[in-house]
C-alpha positions in Angstrom: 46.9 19.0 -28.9 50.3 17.0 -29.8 49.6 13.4 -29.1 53.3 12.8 -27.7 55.3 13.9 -24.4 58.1 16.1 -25.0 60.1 14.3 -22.2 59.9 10.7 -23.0 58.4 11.1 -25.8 55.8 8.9 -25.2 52.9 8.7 -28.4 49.6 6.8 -29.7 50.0 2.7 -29.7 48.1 1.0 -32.0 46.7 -2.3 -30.9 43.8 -4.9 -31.2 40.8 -5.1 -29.1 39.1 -8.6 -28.5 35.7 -9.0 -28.2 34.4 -11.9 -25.9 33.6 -13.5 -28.7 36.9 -13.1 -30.0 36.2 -10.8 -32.7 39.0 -8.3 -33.5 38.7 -4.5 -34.0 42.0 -1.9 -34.5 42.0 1.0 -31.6 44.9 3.5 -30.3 46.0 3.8 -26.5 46.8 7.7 -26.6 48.7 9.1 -23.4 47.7 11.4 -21.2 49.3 14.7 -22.0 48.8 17.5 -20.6 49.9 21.5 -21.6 52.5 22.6 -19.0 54.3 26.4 -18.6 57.4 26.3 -18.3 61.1 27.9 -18.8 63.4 26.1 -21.3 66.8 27.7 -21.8 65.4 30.4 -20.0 62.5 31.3 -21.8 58.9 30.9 -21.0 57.0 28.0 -23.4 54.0 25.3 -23.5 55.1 22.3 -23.3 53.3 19.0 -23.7 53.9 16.5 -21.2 52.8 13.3 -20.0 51.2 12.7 -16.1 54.1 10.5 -15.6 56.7 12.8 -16.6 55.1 15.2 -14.3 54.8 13.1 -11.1 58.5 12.3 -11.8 61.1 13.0 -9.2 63.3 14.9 -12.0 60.6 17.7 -12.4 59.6 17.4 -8.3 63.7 18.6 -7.5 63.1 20.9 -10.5 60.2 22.9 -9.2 61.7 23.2 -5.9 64.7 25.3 -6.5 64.2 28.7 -6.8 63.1 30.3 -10.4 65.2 33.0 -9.7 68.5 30.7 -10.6 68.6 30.0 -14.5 72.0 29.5 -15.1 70.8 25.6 -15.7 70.8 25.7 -19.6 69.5 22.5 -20.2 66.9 22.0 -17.2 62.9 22.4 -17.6 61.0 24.7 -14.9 57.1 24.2 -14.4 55.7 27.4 -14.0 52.3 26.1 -13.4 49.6 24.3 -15.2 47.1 25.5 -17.3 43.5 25.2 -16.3 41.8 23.0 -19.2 
């Protein structure tokens, strides 16, 4: 699965874990993405999105309007998600 959000694009951050005895090791924070359907330019596609792009109010007002209008070019619909 793609390890960055195709919203915010939000990806893996590399860091340093401490130990309490203040030894070092190198880990990644990844996101948490998820596979979403939905219609871009008006066609169906997966898209890989983060939880917070999902809880956003952007794709909340998107989801409520009615499918049936696609004349927005440029918008994202969620379809639904996948189970997974």
């Amino acid at each position: 699965m793609a390890r960055r959000c195709e919203i915010c694009n939000k990806g893996v951050v590399a860091g340093v874990q401490y130990s309490h005895s203040h030894r070092q090791s190198k880990r990644t924070w990844a996101p948490n993405i998820k596979k979403v359907k939905a219609i871009v330019k008006g066609t169906p596609k997966t898209v890989h999105v983060c939880t917070r792009c999902l809880r956003s109010e952007k794709f909340k007002e998107l989801y409520k309007k009615s499918l049936a209008k696609m004349q927005f070019n440029n918008c994202i619909f969620i379809l639904h998600k996948n189970k997974g």
